[in-house]
N, CA, C and O atoms as a MOPAC input file, in Angstrom:
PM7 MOZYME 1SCF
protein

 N     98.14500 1    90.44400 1    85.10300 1
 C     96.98200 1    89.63100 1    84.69300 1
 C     96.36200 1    90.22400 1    83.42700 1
 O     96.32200 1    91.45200 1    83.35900 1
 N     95.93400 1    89.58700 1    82.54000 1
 C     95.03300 1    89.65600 1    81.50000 1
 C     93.43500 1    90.08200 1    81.24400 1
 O     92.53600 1    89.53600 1    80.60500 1
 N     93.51900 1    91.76500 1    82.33100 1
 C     92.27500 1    91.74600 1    82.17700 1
 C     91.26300 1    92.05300 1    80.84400 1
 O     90.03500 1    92.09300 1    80.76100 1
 N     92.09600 1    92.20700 1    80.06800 1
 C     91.70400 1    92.53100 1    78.82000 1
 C     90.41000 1    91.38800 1    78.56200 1
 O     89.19800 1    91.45600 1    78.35500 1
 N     91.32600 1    90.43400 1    78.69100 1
 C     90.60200 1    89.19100 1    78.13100 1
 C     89.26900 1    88.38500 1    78.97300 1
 O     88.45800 1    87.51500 1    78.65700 1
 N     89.56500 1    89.25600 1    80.29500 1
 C     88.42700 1    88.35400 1    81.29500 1
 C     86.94700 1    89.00200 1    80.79300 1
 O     86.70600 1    90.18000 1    80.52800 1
 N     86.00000 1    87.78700 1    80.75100 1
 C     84.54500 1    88.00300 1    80.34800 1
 C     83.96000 1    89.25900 1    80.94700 1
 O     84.39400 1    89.55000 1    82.06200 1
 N     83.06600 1    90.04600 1    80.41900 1
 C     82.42000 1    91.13500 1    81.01000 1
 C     81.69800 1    90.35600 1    82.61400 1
 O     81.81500 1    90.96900 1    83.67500 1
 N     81.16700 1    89.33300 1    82.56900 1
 C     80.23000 1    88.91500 1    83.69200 1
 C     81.58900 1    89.11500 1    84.89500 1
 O     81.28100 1    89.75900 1    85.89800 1
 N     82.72400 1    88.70500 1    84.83300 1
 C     83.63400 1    88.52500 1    85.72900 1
 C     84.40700 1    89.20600 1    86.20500 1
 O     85.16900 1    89.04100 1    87.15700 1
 N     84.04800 1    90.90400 1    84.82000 1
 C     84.59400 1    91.83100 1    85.35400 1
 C     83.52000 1    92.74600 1    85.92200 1
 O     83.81800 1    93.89300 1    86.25400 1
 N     82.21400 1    92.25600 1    86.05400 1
 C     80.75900 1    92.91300 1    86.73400 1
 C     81.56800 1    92.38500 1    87.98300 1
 O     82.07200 1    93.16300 1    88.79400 1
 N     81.67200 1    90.83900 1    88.09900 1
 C     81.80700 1    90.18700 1    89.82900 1
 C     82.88200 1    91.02300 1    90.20100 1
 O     82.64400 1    91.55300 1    91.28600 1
 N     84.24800 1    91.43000 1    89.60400 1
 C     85.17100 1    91.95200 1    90.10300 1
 C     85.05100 1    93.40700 1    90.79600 1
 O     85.64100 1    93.88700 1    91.76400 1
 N     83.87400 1    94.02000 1    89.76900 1
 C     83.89500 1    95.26900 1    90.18700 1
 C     82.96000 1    95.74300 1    91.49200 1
 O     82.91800 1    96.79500 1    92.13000 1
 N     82.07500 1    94.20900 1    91.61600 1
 C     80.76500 1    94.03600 1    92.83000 1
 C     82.01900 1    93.97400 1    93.87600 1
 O     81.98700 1    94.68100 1    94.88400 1
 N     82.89800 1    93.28500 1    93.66500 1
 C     83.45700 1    92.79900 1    94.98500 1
 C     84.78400 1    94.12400 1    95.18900 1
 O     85.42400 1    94.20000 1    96.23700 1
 N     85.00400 1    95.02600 1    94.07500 1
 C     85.85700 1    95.64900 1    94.61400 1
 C     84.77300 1    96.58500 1    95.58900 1
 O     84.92600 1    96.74800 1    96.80000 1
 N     84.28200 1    96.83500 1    95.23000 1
 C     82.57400 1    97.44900 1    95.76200 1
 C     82.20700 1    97.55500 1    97.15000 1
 O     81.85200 1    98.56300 1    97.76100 1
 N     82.36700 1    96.14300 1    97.64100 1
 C     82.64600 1    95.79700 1    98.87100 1
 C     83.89700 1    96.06000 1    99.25500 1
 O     84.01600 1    96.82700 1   100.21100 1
 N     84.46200 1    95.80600 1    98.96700 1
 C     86.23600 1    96.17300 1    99.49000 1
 C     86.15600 1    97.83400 1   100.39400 1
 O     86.48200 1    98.27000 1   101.49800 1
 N     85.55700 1    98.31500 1    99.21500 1
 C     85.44200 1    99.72600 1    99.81100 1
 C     85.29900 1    99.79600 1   101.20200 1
 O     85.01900 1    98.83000 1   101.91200 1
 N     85.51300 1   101.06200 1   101.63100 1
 C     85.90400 1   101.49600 1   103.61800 1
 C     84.22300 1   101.77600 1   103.67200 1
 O     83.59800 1   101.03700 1   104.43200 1
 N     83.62400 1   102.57700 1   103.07700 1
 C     82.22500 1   103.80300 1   103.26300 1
 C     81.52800 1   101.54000 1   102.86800 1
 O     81.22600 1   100.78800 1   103.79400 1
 N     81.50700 1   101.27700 1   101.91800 1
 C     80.55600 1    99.77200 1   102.19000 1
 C     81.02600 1    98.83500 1   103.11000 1
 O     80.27100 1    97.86900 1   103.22300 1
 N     82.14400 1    98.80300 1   103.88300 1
 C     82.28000 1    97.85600 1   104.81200 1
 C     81.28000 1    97.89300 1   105.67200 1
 O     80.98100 1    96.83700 1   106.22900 1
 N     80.40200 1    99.32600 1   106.03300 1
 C     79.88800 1    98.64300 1   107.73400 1
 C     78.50900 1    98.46200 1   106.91300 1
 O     77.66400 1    98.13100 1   107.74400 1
 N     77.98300 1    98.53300 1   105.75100 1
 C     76.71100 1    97.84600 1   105.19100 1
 C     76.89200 1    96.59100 1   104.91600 1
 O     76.00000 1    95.74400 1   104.93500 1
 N     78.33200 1    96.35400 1   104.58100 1
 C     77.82100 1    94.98300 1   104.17200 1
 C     77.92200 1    93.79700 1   105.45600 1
 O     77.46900 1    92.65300 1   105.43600 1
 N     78.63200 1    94.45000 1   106.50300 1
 C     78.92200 1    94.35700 1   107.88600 1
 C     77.37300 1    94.31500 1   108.59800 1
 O     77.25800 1    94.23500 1   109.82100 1

């Protein structure tokens, strides 16, 4: 994929949601 090219806002959402992905934020966001 082309992250080069994806907008900063979408690589904020990407990085919120890898964020969540995380093991230590699963049971907060749980």
């Amino acid at each position: 994929m082309k992250e080069a090219f994806i907008h900063p806002l979408i690589q904020n959402m990407l990085c919120s949601y890898k964020s969540l992905m995380k093991p230590s934020n699963v049971k907060l966001s749980r």
